[in-house]
C-alpha positions in Angstrom: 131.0 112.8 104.0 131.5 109.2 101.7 130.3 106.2 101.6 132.8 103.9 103.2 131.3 100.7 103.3 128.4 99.1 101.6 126.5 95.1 102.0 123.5 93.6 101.3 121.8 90.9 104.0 119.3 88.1 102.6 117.3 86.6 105.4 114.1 84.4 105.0 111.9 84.9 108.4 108.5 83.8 106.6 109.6 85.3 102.8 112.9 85.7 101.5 113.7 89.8 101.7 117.1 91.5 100.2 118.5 94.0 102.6 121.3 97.3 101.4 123.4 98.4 104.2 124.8 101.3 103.2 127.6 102.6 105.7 129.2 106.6 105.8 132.8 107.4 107.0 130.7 109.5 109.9 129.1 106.6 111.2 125.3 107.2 109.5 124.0 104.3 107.8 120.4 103.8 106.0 119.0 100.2 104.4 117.1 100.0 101.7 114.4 97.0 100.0 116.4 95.1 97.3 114.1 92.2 97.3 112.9 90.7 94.0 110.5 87.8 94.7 111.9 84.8 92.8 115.0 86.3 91.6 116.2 87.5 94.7 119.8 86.3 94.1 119.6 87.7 90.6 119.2 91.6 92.4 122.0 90.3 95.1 124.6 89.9 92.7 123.6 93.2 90.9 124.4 94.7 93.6 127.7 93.2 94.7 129.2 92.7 91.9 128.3 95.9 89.7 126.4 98.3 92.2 128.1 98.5 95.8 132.1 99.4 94.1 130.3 101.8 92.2 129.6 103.5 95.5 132.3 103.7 97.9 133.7 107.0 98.3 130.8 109.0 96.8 129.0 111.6 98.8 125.8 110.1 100.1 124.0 113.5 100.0 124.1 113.5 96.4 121.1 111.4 96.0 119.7 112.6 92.2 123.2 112.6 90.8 123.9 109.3 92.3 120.6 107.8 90.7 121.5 109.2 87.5 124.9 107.7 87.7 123.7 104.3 88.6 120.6 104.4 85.9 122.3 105.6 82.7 125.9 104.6 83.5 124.5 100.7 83.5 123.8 101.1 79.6 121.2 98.2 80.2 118.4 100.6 81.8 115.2 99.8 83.3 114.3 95.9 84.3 113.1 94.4 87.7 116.8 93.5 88.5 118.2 96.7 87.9 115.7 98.8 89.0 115.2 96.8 92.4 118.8 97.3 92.6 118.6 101.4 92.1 115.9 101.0 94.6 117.7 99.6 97.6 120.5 102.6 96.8 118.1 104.9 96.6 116.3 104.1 99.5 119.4 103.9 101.8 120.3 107.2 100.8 117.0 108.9 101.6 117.4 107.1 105.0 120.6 108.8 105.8 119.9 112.2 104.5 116.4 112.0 106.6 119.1 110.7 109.5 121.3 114.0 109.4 118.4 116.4 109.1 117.1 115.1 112.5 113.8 114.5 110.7 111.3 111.7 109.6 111.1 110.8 105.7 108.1 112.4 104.8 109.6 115.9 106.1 112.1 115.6 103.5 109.7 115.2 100.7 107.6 118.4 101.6 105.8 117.1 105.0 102.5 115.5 105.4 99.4 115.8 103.1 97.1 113.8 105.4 96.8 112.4 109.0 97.1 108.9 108.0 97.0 106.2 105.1 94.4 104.2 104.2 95.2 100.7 103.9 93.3 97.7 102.4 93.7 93.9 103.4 93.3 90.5 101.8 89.9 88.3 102.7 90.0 84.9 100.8 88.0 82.1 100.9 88.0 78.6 99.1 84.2 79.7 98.3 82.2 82.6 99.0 80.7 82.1 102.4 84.1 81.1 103.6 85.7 84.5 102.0 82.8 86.3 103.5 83.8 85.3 107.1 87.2 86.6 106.3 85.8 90.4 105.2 83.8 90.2 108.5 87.3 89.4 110.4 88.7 92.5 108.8 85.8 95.0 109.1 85.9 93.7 113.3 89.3 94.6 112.9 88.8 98.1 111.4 89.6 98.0 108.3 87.4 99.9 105.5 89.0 98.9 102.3 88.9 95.0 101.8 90.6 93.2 99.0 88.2 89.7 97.8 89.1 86.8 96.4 87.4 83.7 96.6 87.6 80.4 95.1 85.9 79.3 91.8 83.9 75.9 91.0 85.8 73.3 89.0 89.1 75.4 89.6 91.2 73.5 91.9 93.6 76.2 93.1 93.5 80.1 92.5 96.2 82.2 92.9 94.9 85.3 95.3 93.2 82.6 97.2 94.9 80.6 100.9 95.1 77.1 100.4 93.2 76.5 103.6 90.2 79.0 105.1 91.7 81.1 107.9 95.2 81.0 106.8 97.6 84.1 105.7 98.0 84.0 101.4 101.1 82.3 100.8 102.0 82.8 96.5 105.3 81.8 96.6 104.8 78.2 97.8 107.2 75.9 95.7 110.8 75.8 95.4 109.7 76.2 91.0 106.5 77.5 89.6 103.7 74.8 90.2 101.0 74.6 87.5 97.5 75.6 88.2 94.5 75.1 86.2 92.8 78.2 84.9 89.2 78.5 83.3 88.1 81.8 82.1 84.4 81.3 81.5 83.9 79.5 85.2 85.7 82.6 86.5 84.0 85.2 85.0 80.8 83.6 85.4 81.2 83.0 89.3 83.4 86.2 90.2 80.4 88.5 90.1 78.4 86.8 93.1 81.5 87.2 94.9 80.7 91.4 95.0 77.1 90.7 95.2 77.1 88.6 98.3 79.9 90.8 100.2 77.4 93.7 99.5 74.0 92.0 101.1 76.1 91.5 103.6 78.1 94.9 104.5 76.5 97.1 102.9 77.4 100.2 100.4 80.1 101.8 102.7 82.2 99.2 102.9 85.1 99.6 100.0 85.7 96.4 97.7 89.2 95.4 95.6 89.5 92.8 93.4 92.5 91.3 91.6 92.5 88.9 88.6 96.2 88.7 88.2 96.3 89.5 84.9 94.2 86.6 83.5 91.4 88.2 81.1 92.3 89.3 77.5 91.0 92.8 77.0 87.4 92.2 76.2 86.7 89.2 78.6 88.1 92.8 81.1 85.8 94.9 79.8 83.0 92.2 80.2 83.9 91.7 84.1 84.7 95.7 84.8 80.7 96.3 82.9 79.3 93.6 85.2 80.5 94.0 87.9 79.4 98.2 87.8 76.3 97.7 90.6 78.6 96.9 93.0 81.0 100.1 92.7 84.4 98.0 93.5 86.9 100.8 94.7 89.5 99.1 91.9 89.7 96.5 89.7 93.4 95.1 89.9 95.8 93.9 87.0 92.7 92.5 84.9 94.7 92.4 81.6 99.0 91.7 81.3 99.9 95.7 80.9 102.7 95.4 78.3 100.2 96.4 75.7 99.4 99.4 77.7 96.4 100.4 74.6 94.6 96.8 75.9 93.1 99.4 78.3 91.9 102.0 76.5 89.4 99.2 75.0 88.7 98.0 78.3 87.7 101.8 79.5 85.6 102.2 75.9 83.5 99.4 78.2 83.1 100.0 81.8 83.6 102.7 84.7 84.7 100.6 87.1 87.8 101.5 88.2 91.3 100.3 86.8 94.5 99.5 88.8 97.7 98.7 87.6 101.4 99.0 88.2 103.2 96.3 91.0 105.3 95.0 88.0 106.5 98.4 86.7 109.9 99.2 86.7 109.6 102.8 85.3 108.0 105.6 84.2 108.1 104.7 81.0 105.8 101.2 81.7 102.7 103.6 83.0 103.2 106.6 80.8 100.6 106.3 78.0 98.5 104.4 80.4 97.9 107.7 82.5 98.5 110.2 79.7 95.3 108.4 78.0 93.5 108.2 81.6 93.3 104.6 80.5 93.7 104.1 84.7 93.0 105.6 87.9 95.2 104.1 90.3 99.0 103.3 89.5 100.5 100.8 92.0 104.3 100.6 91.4 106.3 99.7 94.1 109.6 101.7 95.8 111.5 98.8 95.5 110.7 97.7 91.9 110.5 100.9 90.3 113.7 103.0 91.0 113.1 104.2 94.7 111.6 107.5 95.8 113.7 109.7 93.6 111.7 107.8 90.7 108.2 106.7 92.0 107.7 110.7 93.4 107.9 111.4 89.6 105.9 108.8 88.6 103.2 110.2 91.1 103.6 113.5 90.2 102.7 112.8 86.3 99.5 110.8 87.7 98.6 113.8 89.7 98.3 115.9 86.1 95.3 113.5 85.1 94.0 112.4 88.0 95.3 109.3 89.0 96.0 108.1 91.9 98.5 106.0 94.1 97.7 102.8 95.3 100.7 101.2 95.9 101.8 97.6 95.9 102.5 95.8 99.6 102.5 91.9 99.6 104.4 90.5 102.3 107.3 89.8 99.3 108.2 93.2 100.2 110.2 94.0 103.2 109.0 95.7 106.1 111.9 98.6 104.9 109.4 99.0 101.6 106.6 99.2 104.1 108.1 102.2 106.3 109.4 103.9 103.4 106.1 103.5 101.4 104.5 105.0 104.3 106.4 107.9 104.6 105.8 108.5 100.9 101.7 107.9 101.6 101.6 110.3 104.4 103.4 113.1 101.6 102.2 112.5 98.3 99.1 114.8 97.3 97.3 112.2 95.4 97.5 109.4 96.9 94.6 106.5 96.9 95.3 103.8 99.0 98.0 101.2 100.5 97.9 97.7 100.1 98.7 95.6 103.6 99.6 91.8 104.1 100.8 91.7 107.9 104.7 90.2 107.8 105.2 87.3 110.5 106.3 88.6 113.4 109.8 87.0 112.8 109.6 89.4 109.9 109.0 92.2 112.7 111.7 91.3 114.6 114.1 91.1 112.1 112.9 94.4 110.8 111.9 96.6 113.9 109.9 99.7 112.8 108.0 102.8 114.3 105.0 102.5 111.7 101.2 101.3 113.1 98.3 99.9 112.1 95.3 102.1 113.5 91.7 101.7 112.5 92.2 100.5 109.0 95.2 103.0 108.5 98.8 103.4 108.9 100.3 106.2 111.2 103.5 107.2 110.1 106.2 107.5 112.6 108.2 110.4 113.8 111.9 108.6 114.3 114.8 110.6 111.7 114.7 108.5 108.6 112.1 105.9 107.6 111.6 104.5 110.5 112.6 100.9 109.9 116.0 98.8 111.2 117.3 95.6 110.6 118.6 93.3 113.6 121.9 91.9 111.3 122.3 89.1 114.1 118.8 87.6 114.0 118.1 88.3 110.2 121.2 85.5 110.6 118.9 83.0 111.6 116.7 82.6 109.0 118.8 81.5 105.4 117.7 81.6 101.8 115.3 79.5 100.9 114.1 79.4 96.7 110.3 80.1 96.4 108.6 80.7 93.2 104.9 81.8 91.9 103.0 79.7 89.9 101.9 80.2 86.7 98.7 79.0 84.8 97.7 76.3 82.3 93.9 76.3 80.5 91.7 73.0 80.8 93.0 71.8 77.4 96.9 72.4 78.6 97.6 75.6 76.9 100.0 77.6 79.5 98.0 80.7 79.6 100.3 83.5 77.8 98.7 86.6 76.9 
C-alpha cells in the first residue's frame, strides 16, 4: 500500500480550520487537523510546498518512521508551523491504519481506560452575576466541570470573556490583533470574588477552572493561586507565559492550587522540566499543535511518571477532526484529567460530520473504524478563508504587556 495522493482543504464555517486529505492507491483515506489559529496559511503552505511531495509513494502503515522522517529530515524542528503540520500527517495516518483494522482509534492505542471523558465548558459574564447565570446554564445542562471568566471593573474588554452576555466566546474577532487594556491590580483584586460567589451559589461539588491567559509575572501567580486556595479550583490555567518553565517552581514554592499548562506547546521538550520538577499537574497540549498522537501519547506517558495529568486543549480554533481524535486518545490514556469543550457552530458540524457525543457533562467516544470524524469537501466549499487574529494586551500607561 502508498500514498497516492495527498491535499489540504481550508474552509471557514464559524472559524477558519486546515484540513489533510491523505489518499492510498487502495482507496483508504484519513484527514487530519492542520489548523493554526492566525497563521493558518503559514501551516497550509508547509504542507504543500514541503510536506505532501514528501509523502507520495510511502507506505502509510509506517506511521513512527514516517514521523521521524518528517521531524528530523526538516532540520528546522519543533515550532507551531511545523509541528501542526507533522500533526495533520500524523493524524491522517492513524485514521487509515484504525480504517484497515476494522476498529475505532482508541482500540489501536491499547483500548479504553474509562467509560467516558469528562469535559468542562466556558461560562462568561461581563460581570459576575451575569457569569453566574452562565455556570447555572451549564450545570442545567449537565456539565460538572465549568471554566469562569468574568469581566473586571475599569477593564473595558477581557480576553476569556463574550463581548455580549449569552453569546458563544469569539477570541479571534479582527482581521489583526486589536489592543485591549490590561490592569493587573484590578484583576487580581476582583478575580477572587469571582470563585467566591460561584461557590455560595453551587456549592463544593461543583468543579471550577480558571484561565488568566498568561497575564501575571510569577509572584502576582503565586499571589492569585494562595488566594484563591478556599475555593479548591480544579486548575488554574496558563497564569504565567511558560517559556521560562522555572517561573513555576516559584509559583508552587506559594500555593497548592492546581497548575495547568500546555495549549501552546509544540513538543516534549516545552513541558519536560515542568513535569520532571512536578512544577504542574495538568499538561494541556493539543494533537494538532504538538506533533499528533505519535508525539502527545509520549508526552502523556512522561506525565504519568509524576503524576500529572491530561487536560487537553479544545477551543473551537480546533477542528472538529482534533475533537474526535482527542477523544479517542481521552477514552485510552491512563492518566487523563479532563477535556476542554467550546461547541463548533453547527455549520462546523456539517462540514465535519462525526460519531462523538456530548452526554451528561462527558464525551462518549464512538465506535465507527478510525476517529470517527469526515469532512463533506463540497460544503467545506462554501465557507472561504477569512483572516482572524487574537488580541494582544497593552497596560493603563501604554506599555504592550510582554512578559
Amino acid at each position: 500500500m502508498k500514498i497516492e495522493h495527498a491535499y489540504t482543504i481550508v474552509t471557514s464555517p464559524g472559524r477558519n480550520f486546515v484540513t489533510l486529505k491523505i489518499v492510498t492507491d487502495e482507496g483508504t483515506y484519513g484527514i487530519g487537523d492542520a489548523t493554526l489559529n492566525g497563521r493558518e496559511m503559514a501551516v497550509v503552505a508547509y504542507l504543500d510546498e514541503h510536506v505532501i511531495p514528501a509523502l507520495i509513494g510511502r507506505d502509510p502503515q509506517r506511521i513512527e518512521d514516517i514521523w521521524h522522517y518528517l521531524y528530523r529530515g526538516a532540520y528546522w524542528r519543533r515550532g507551531p508551523v511545523t509541528m501542526s503540520a507533522i500533526a495533520a500527517v500524523d493524524m491522517a495516518l492513524w485514521d487509515i491504519k484504525s480504517k484497515l483494522a476494522g476498529m475505532p482509534l482508541y482500540q489501536l492505542l491499547g483500548g479504553k481506560s474509562r467509560e467516558r471523558v469528562m469535559v468542562y465548558g466556558h461560562a462568561t459574564g461581563r460581570d459576575i452575576d451575569s457569569c453566574l447565570e452562565e455556570v447555572a446554564r451549564h450545570v442545567d445542562e449537565g456539565y460538572k466541570a465549568v471554566r469562569v471568566q468574568a469581566g473586571v471593573p475599569g477593564i473595558a474588554s477581557i480576553y476569556g470573556v463574550a463581548k455580549k452576555d449569552g453569546e458563544p466566546y469569539e477570541p479571534a474577532d479582527a482581521d489583526l490583533p486589536a489592543e485591549h487594556v490590561w490592569s493587573t491590580s484590578k484583576y487580581l483584586n476582583h478575580v477572587p470574588k469571582l470563585f467566591a460567589a460561584v461557590r455560595e451559589r453551587f456549592g463544593d461539588d461543583l468543579h471550577i477552572l480558571h484561565d488568566v491567559h498568561h497575564r501575571l509575572t510569577p509572584i502576582e501567580a503565586a499571589r492569585l493561586g494562595k488566594e484563591v486556595e478556599p475555593y479548591h479550583l480544579f486548575w488554574l490555567e496558563d497564569c504565567v507565559p511558560a517559556e521560562n518553565q522555572e517561573a513555576f517552581g516559584l509559583i508552587r514554592q506559594h500555593t497548592t492550587t492546581p497548575l495547568a499548562v500546555g495549549e501552546v506547546f509544540n513538543s516534549l521538550y516545552d513541558a519536560k522540566a515542568l513535569i520532571e520538577n512536578q512544577w504542574i499537574d495538568y499538561i494541556r497540549a493539543t494533537l494538532t499543535h504538538a506533533g499528533g498522537i505519535t508525539h502527545v501519547r509520549r508526552i502523556a506517558d512522561l506525565a504519568g511518571l509524576y503524576h500529572v495529568r491530561t487536560g487537553f486543549h479544545g477551543p473551537t480554533d480546533l477542528s472538529p477532526v482534533c475533537l474526535g481524535s482527542a477523544i479517542h486518545f481521552d477514552t485510552w490514556v491512563p492518566n487523563f484529567g479532563i477535556q476542554e469543550y467550546m461547541p463548533h457552530t453547527s455549520a462546523t458540524d456539517e462540514v465535519f460530520p462525526h460519531d462523538y457525543r456530548f452526554e451528561d457533562g462527558h464525551f462518549i467516544v464512538g465506535e465507527t473504524p478510525g476517529h470517527g470524524v469526515d469532512i463533506d469537501e463540497e460544503l467545506a466549499k462554501q465557507y472561504p478563508y477569512k483572516r482572524a487574529s487574537l488580541p494582544v494586551n497593552r497596560l493603563e500607561d501604554g506599555t504592550l504587556w510582554h512578559w
